[in-house]
C-alpha positions in Angstrom: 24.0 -9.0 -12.8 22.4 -10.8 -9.5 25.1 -11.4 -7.2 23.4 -14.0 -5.7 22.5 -17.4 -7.5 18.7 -19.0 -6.7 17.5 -21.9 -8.0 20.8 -22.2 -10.0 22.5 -23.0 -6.3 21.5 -26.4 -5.6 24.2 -28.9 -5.1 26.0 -26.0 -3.4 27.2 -26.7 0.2 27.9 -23.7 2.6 30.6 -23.0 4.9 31.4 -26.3 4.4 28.4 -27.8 6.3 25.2 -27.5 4.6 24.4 -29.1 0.7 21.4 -26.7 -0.8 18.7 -28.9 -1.7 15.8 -26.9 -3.3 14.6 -23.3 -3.0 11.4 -23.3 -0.6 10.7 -19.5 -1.2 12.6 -15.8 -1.6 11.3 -12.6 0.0 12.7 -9.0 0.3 16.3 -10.7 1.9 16.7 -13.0 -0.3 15.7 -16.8 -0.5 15.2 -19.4 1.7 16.4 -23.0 0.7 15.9 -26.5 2.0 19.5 -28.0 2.9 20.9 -31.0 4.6 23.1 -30.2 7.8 26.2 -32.9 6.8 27.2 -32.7 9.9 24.3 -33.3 12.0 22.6 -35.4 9.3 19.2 -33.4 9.2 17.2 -31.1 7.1 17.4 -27.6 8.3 16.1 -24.3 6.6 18.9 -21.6 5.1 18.1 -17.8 4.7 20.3 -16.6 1.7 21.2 -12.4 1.2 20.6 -11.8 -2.3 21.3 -8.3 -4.0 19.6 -7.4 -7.2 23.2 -6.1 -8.8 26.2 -4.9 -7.9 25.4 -1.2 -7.3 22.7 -2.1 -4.7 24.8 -4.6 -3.1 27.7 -2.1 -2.7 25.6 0.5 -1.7 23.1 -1.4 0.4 25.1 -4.4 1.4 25.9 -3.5 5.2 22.7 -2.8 6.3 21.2 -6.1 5.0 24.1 -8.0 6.5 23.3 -6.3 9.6 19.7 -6.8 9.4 20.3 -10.9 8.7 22.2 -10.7 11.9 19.8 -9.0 14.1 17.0 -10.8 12.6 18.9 -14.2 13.9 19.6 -12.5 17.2 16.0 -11.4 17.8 14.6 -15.0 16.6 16.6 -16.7 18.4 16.2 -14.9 21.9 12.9 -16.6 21.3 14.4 -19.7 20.3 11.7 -22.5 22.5 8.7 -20.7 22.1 5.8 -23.0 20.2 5.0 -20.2 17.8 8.1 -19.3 16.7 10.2 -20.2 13.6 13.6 -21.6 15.9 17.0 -19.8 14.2 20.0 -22.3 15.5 22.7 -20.2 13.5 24.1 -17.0 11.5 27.0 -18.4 9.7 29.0 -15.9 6.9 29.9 -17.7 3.4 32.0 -15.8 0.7 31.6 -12.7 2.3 27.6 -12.7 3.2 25.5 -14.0 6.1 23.0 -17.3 6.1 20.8 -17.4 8.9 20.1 -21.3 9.9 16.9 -22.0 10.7 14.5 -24.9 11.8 13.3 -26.5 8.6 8.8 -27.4 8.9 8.0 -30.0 7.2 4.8 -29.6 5.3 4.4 -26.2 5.9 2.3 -24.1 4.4 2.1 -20.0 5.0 -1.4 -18.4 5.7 -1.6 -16.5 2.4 -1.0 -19.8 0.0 -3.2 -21.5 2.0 -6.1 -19.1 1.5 -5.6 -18.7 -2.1 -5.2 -22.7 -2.2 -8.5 -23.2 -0.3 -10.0 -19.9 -0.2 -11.1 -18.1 3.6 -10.9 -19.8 6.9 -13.6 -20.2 9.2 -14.2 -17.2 11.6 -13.4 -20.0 14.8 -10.2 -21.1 12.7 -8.8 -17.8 12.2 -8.7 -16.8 16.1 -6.8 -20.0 16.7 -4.2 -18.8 14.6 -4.8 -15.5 15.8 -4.3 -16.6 19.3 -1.1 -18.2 18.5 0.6 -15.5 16.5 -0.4 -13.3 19.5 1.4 -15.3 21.9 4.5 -15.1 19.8 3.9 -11.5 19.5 3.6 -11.0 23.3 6.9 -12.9 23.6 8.5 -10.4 21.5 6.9 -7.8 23.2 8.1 -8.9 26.2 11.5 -8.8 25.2 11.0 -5.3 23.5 11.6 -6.7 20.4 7.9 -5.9 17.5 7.7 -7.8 14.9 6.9 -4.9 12.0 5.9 -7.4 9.0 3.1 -9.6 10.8 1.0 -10.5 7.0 -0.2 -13.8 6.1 2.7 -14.7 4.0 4.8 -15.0 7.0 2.7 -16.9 9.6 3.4 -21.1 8.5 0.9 -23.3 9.3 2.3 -26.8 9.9 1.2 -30.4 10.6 1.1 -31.0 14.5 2.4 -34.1 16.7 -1.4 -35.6 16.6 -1.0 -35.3 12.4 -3.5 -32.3 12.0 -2.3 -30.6 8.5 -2.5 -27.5 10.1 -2.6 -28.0 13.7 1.0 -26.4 14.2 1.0 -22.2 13.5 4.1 -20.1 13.7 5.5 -16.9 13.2 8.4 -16.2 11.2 11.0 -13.1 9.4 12.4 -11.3 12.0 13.9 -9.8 9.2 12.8 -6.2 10.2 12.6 -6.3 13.4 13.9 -3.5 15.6 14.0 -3.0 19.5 13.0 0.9 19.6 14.6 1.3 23.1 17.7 -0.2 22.6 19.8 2.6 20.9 20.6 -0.2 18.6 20.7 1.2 14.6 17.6 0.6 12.2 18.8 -1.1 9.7 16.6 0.7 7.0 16.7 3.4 4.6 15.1 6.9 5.4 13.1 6.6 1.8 11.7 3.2 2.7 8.6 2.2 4.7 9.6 -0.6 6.9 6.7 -2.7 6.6 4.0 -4.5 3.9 1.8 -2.1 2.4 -2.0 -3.1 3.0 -0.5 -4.6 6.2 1.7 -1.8 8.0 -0.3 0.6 11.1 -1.4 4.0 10.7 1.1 5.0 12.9 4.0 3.4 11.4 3.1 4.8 7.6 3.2 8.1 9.4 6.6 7.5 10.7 5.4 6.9 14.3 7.5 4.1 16.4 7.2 0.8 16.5 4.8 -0.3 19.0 3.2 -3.6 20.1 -0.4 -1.7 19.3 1.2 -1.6 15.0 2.1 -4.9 15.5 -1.5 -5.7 16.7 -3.0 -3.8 14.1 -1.0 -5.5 11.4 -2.0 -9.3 13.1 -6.0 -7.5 12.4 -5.2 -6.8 8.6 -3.8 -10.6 8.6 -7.0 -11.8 10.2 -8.9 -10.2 8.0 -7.3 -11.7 4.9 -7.8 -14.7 6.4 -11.5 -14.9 6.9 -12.6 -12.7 4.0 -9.9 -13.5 1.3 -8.2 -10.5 1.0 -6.9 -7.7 2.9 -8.9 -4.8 4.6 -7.0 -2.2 2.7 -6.2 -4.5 -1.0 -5.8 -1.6 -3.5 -4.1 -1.5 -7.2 -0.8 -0.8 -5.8 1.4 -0.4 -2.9 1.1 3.5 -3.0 -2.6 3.2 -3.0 -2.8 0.8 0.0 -0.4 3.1 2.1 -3.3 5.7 1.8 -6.3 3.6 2.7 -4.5 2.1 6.0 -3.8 5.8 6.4 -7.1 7.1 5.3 -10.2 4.7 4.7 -11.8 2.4 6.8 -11.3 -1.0 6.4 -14.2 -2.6 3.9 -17.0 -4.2 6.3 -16.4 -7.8 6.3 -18.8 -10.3 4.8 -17.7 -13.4 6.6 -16.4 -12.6 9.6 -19.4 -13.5 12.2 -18.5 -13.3 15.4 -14.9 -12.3 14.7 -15.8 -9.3 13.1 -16.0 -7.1 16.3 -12.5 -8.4 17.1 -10.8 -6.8 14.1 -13.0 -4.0 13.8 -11.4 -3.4 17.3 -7.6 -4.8 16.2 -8.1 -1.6 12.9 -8.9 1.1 15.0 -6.6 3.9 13.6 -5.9 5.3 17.1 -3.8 3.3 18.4 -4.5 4.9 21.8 -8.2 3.3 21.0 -7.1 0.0 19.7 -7.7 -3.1 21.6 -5.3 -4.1 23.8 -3.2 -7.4 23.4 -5.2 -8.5 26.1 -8.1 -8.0 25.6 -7.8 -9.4 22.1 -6.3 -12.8 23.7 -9.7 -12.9 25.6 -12.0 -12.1 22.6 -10.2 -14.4 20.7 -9.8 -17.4 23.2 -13.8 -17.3 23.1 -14.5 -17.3 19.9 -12.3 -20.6 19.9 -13.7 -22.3 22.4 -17.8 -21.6 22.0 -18.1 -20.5 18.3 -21.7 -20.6 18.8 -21.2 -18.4 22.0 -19.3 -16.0 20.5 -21.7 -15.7 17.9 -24.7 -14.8 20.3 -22.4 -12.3 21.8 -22.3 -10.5 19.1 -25.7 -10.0 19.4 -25.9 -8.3 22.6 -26.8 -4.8 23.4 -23.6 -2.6 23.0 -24.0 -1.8 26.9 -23.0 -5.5 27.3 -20.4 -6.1 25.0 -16.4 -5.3 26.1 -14.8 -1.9 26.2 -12.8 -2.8 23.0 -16.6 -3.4 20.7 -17.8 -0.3 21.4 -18.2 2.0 18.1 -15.1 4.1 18.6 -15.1 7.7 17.8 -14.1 9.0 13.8 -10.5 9.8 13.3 -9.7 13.3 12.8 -10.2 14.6 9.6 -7.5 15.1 7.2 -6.0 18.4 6.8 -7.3 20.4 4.4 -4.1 20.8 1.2 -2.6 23.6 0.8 -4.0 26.2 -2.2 -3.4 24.5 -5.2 0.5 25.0 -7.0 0.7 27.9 -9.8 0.7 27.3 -13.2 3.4 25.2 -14.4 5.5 22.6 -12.7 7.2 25.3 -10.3 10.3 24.3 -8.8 10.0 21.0 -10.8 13.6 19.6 -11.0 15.1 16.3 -11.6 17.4 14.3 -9.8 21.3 13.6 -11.0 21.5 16.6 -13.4 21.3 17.7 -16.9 20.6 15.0 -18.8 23.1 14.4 -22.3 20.3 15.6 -24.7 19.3 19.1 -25.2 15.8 18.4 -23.4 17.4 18.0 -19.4 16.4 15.5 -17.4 15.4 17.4 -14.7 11.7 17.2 -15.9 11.8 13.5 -14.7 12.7 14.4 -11.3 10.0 16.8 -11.4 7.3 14.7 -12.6 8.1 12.3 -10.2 8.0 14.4 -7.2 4.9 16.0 -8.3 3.0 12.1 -9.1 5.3 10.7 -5.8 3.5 13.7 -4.0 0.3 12.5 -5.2 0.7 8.8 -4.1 2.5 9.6 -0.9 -0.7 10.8 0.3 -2.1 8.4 -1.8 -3.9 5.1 -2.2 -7.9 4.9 -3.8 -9.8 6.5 -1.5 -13.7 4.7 -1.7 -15.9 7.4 -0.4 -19.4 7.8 -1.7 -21.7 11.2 -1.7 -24.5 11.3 0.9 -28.0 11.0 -0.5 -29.3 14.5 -0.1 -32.6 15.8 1.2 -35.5 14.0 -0.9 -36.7 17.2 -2.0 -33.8 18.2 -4.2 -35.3 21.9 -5.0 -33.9 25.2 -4.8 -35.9 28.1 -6.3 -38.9 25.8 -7.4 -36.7 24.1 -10.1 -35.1 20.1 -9.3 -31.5 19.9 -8.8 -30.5 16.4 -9.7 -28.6 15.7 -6.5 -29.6 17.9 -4.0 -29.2 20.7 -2.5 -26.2 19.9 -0.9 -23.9 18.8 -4.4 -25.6 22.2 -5.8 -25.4 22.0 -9.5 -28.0 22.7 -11.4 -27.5 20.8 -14.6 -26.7 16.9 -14.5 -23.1 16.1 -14.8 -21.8 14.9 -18.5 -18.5 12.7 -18.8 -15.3 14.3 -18.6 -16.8 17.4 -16.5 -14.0 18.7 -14.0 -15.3 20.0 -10.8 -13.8 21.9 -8.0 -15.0 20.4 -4.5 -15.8 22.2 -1.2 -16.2 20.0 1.6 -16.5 22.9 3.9 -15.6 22.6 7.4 -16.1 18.5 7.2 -12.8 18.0 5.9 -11.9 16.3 2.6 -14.6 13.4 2.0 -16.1 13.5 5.1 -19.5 14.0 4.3 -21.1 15.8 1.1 -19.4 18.4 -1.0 -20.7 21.1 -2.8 -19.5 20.9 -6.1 -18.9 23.6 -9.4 -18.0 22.9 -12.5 -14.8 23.9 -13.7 -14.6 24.8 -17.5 -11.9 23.5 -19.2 -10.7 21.2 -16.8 -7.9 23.8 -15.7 -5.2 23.5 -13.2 -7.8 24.1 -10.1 -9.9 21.0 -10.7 -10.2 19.0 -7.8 -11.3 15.9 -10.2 -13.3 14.5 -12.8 -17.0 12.7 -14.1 -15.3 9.2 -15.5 -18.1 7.0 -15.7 -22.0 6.7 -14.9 -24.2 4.0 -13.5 -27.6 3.8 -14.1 -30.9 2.7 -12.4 -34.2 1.8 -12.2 -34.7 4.4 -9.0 -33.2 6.7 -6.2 -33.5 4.0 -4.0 -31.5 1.7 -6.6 -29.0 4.3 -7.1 -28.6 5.2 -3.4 -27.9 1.3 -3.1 -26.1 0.4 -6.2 -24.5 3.9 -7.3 -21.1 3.8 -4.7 -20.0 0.1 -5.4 -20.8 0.2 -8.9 -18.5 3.7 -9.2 -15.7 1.9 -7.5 -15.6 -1.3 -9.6 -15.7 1.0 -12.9 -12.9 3.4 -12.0 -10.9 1.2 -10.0 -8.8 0.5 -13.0 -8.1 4.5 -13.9 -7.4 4.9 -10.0 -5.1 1.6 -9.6 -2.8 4.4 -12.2 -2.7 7.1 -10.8 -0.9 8.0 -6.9 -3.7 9.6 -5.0 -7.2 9.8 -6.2 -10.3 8.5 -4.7 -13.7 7.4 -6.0 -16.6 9.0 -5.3 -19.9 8.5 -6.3 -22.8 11.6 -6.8 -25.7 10.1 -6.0 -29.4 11.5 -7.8 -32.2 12.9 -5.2 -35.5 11.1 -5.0 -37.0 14.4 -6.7 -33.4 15.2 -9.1 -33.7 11.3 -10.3 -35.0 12.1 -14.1 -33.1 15.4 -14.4 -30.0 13.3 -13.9 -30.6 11.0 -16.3 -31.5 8.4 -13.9 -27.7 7.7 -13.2 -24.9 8.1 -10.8 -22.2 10.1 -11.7 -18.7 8.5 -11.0 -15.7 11.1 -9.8 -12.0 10.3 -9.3 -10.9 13.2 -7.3 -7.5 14.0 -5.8 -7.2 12.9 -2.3 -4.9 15.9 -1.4 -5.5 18.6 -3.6 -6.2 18.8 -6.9 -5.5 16.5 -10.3 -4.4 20.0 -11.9 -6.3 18.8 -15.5 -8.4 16.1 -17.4 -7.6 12.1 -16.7 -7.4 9.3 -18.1 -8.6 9.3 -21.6 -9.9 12.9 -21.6 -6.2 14.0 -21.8 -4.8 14.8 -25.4 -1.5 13.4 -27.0 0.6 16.4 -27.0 -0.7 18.2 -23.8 1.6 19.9 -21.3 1.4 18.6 -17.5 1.0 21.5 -15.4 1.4 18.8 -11.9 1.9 15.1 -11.9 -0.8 15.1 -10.5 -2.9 13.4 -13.4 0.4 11.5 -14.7 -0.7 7.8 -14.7 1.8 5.0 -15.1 2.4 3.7 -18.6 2.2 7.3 -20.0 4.9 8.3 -22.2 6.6 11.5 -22.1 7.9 14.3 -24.4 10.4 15.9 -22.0 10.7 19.9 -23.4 12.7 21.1 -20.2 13.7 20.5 -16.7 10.1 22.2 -16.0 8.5 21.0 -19.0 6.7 17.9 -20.2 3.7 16.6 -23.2 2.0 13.6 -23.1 2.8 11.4 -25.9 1.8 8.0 -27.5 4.2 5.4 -26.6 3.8 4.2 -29.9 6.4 6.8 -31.8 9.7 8.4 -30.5 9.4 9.6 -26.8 12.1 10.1 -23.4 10.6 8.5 -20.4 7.6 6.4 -19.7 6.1 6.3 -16.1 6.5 3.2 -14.4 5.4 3.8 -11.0 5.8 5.8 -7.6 7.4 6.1 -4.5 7.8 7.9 -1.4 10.7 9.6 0.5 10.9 10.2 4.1 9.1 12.7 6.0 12.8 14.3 7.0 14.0 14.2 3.3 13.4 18.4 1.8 12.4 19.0 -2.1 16.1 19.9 -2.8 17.4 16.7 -1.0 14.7 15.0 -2.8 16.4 16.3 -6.1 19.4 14.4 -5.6 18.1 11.5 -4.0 15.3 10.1 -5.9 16.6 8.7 -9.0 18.3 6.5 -6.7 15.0 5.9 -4.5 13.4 4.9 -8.1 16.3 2.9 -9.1 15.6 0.9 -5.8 11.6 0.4 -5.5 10.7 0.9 -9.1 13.4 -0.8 -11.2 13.0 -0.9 -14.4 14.0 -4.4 -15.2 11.4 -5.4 -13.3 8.8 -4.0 -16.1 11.3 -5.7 -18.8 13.6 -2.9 -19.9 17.2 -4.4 -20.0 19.5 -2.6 -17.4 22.6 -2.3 -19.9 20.5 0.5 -22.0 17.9 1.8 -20.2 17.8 3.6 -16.0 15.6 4.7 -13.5 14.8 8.2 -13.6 12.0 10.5 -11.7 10.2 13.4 -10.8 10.0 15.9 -7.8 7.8 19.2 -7.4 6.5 21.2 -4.3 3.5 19.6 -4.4 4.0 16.7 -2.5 6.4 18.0 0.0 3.6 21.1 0.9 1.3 17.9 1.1 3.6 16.3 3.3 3.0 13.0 0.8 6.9 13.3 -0.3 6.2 11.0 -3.2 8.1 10.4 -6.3 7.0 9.5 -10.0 9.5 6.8 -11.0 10.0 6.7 -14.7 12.6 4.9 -17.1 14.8 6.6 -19.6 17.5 5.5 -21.9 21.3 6.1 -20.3 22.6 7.8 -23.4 19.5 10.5 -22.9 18.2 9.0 -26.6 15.0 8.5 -27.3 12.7 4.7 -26.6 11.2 3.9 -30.3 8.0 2.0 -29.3 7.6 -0.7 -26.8 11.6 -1.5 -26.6 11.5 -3.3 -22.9 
């Protein structure tokens, strides 16, 4: 049961002082009220602790408290500043803290207000960004980074001269952390501490937080802002962590003249990133000559600041390791033998394996480059190239094994083979084709189109990326005058078929191609079929998550049904928490990956099996 009430808890007063009004939003804390100060006779703004259930609240319950505290503390040591969200008070009632803050009238927060009246104006967007950057800098100052800078915490507010959104400020020091103070983080080693789509290279690494992450976090909020979504939006939280990690951001479409500014704020490196500085100054021009800033974009490089110029590629990502034998190998899962004959330990297994998959993992949007126009190799057309290789156009549901030579994984073009059978070594599979009127048309409309028709397959699986094979000018007929759409692992192989190549009844050898919603027939602690969820079955994929980069395999064994349990609940897909618990799956995989990721499932407690949908 909550133990926390919500909107139930207005007419409540606390400690004595403050009458709860209405709820005015809830966030990973807990909710944040409207409530009238009896005392002083004004409005002011409450910041309840809320704990899913008991269990979590026991076992989790002093490190939020202390968190609320030292998110009061590092707000209010910036209690004045113009940009800021003012915190008057941390008050305790019935055993957990309420952090009093200033209550904005007419407020509204950056992502509502997109959504509501869709992207801001390039100028508009580096006034707020100006602002949030001078709060940031405060904080800076103070040693204190913000570590969740998104849209949905930056307010916009009416100002004194009754512009509706005149006033900007920055609010949640809720995960704050001053890196220097030997102060304790009030996280947990399995969580990132951060907003997926949102959090710095860096920091999903498990680097330090650094004024740079925050910077590069204010860029992703920017970006929403202007284009309407985030630089690194993916199908799930998992798949976002990757593309920070691993893609560029998408080029932006609306941007103008702010566009060198984030392109500069995203930089990976955060050795290479644009300075606060320097950002302040790009920024305060683009506000005060919009029409300036967009000539200066026009320039010659050689005039532009230090911060535009086109900054080298990141490294390449290390090669995997050689793909896992046959079998789940030291597939175990968490918590022990489960009550049936078929052990749990399969979950746990899974889960690590898939976790693995998505640690690494997000949808990675890399395209095959066109190949040399000729396309011939012994007198005979190859129907992309050379440099792909094959000499027979690709069919749907062909598994291939990738070499990207010494490029590193998609960077650049890779020469593919097929792989009969779609065995354990396959580094991916052929899930859709787009056609065209042309090479030129394909070259053009092939890699989009491939994303937008397997974004759905990749948004369910933890760590695959699209990419598109792309016909040669003189290979266009022999390829059937289409592109061929992969999904391929981003970090080694998908160990078998996908999607709706795979057959009811087969045995995983990896997690690799698990997909959420799948429903499993759990044989052994090393052992598991794919079944329909429609008849009898023991566990049904929910989702994934990722342990820390200190936590081994065999800590992982212990500790992920509890990881699941937390970020993957499953009443939060319906299933009632009275009959039904979080289970999951570990496997060398991920941990030789370094992706440490877990595939969260749900299971009955009694180790029965689920009939059907019974969520």
């Amino acid at each position: 049961m909550p133990s926390g009430p919500s909107t139930s808890g207005v007419g409540r007063i606390i400690a004595g002082r403050y009458l709860l009004l209405n709820q005015l939003g809830s966030g990973g804390m807990g909710h944040v009220w409207l409530a009238h100060d009896q005392r002083l006779a004004c409005e002011v703004a409450l910041k309840e602790i809320v704990f899913r259930d008991e269990a979590e609240a026991g076992h989790d319950r002093e490190a939020r408290v202390a968190r609320a505290r030292a998110e009061a503390r590092y707000a209010a040591g910036l209690r004045g500043h113009p940009h800021v969200v003012t915190v008057h008070d941390v008050l305790e009632h019935e055993g957990l803290p309420w952090i009093v803050m200033e209550y904005v009238a007419g407020a509204v927060d950056l992502r509502d207000l997109v959504a509501r009246r869709g992207p801001l104006q390039p100028a508009e967007c580096a006034r707020v960004g100006l602002a949030v950057l001078d709060a940031l800098t405060a904080g800076h100052q103070r040693g204190v980074m913000h570590r969740d800078v998104k849209p949905a915490n930056i307010l916009l507010a009416p100002d004194r001269s009754g512009s509706p959104y005149g006033r900007v400020l920055l609010t949640d020091y809720g995960i704050s952390v001053q890196p220097d103070a030997g102060e304790t983080r009030y996280t947990l080693t399995s969580v990132l501490v951060g907003t997926a789509g949102y959090l710095a290279p860096e920091r999903a690494t498990g680097g330090s937080p650094t004024p740079a992450a925050d910077l590069f976090s204010l860029g992703c909020t920017l970006y929403h802002a202007v284009e309407g979504r985030g630089p690194f939006d993916r199908e799930s939280h998992f798949a976002e962590i990757t593309a920070v990690v691993m893609d560029e951001p998408r080029p932006p479409r609306r941007a103008g003249a702010l566009g060198p500014v984030l392109e500069a704020m995203l930089v990976k490196d955060p050795g290479r990133r644009i300075t606060a500085t320097q950002a302040e100054t790009a920024l305060s021009q683009l506000v005060v000559s919009q029409a300036e800033a967009r000539a200066r974009t026009r320039t010659d490089l050689g005039s532009q600041p230090p911060w535009a110029q086109p900054m080298p590629p990141p490294p390449a990502p290390v090669p995997p390791p050689p793909a896992a034998p046959e079998g789940f190998g030291p597939l175990v899962t968490s918590g022990g033998s489960r009550r049936r004959t078929r052990p749990r330990a399969l979950h746990s297994a899974l889960a690590g394996l898939l976790g693995l998959a998505i640690a690494g993992g997000g949808v990675w949007y890399a395209v095959a480059q066109q190949p040399p126009a000729d396309g011939k190799e012994g007198g005979t057309a190859q129907p992309y190239g050379t440099r792909i290789g094959l000499s027979r156009p690709l069919k749907d549901g062909d598994c291939v094994l990738a070499d990207w030579g010494d490029t590193g994984a998609f960077k650049g073009t890779p020469r593919l083979r097929l792989e009969p059978g779609c065995g354990s070594a396959a580094d991916g599979q052929v899930l859709a084709f787009v056609g065209a009127a042309s090479a030129a048309e394909a070259r053009e409309r092939g890699p989009a189109a491939c994303e937008e028709r397997t974004e759905e397959l990749r948004g369910r699986l933890a760590d695959v990326r699209s990419f598109a094979v792309v016909p040669s000018e003189a290979g266009f007929v022999a390829a059937g005058k289409r592109t061929a759409c992969l999904v391929l692992g981003v970090h080694g192989p998908v160990y078998g078929p996908l999607g709706d190549h795979r057959e009811p009844g087969s045995a995983f050898s990896d997690v690799s191609n698990m997909q959420k919603r799948d429903c499993l027939d759990v044989r052994s602690n090393r052992s598991a079929r794919l079944m329909s969820c429609a008849g009898a079955h023991d566990e049904e994929v929910l989702g994934f998550t990722r342990l820390g980069a200190d936590v081994t395999l065999d800590e992982a064994r212990t500790e992920s049904d509890v990881a699941c349990g937390r970020e993957v609940p499953p009443r939060d897909y319906g299933f009632d928490p009275s009959v039904f618990t979080a289970g999951s799956w570990t496997s060398e995989g991920p941990w030789k990956a370094g992706t440490h990721f877990v595939v969260c499932t749900v299971r009955k407690q009694n180790g029965g099996t689920m009939e059907g949908d019974q969520s």
